[in-house]
N, C-alpha and C positions, 0 to 999 in steps of 0.2 A: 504494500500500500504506500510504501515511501515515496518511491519512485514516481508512483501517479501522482503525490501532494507537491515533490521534486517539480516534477514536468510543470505542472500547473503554477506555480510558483515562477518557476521561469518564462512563464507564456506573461504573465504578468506583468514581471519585469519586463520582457521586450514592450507589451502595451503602453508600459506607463513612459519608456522611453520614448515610443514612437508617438506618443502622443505628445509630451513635452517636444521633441523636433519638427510636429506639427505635418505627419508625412503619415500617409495610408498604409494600411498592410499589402505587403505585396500580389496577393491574391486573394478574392475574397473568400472567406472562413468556408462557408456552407458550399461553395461551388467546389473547393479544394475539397475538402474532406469528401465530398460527393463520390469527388475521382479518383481520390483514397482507397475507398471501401473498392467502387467498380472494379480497380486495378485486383485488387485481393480476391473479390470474389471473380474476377476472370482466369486467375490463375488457378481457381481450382476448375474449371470448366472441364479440361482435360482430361488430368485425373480423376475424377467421378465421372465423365463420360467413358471410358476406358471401364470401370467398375460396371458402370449399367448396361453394357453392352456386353458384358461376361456373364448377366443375367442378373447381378447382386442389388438387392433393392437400394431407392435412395439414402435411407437411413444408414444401414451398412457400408455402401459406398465413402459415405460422407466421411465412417469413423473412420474408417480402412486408410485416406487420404489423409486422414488429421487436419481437416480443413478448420473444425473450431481451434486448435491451438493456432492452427498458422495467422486465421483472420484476426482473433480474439488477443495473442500471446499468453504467457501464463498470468491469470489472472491470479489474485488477491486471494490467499487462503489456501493458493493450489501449489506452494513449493513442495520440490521433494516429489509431489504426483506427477509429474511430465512423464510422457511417454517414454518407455527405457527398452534397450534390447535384452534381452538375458543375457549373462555373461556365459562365455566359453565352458561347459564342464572340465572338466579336470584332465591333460592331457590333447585338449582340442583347441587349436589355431583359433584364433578370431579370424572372423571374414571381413 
């Protein structure tokens, strides 16, 4: 949760600068962010198409790609739970 008070904090500070310098944000907020999300959620297009054409329902699909971590990042409360690989048993190479 740091990081988000962090961020915010900082978005702040640019405002109260860019407002004392009397000069606009360089793109507007809501149109930017728009093309945020769009960008994120086009990148999973693929991957969950690729899934649903193997037959595997959207829901499945979606975890299978980890699309809610990639769009979302780890949110607040979820350290430690990120998705992990199993480690190597005993005597077997990582891949």
């Amino acid at each position: 949760m740091k990081i988000y008070l962090f961020s915010l904090g900082a978005g702040l500070l640019v405002g109260v600068i860019y407002s004392l310098l009397q000069v606009r944000s360089p793109a507007p907020p809501l149109v930017a962010l728009v093309g945020l999300l769009g960008i994120l959620l086009g990148e999973q297009v693929i991957p969950v198409s690729k899934q649903l054409l193997d037959g595997t329902s959207l829901s499945a699909a979606w975890q299978k790609a980890a699309c809610a971590t990639h769009i979302f990042g780890l949110l607040p409360g979820h350290h430690g739970r990120a998705e992990t690989t199993n480690p190597p048993a005993q005597g077997e190479k990582a891949s």
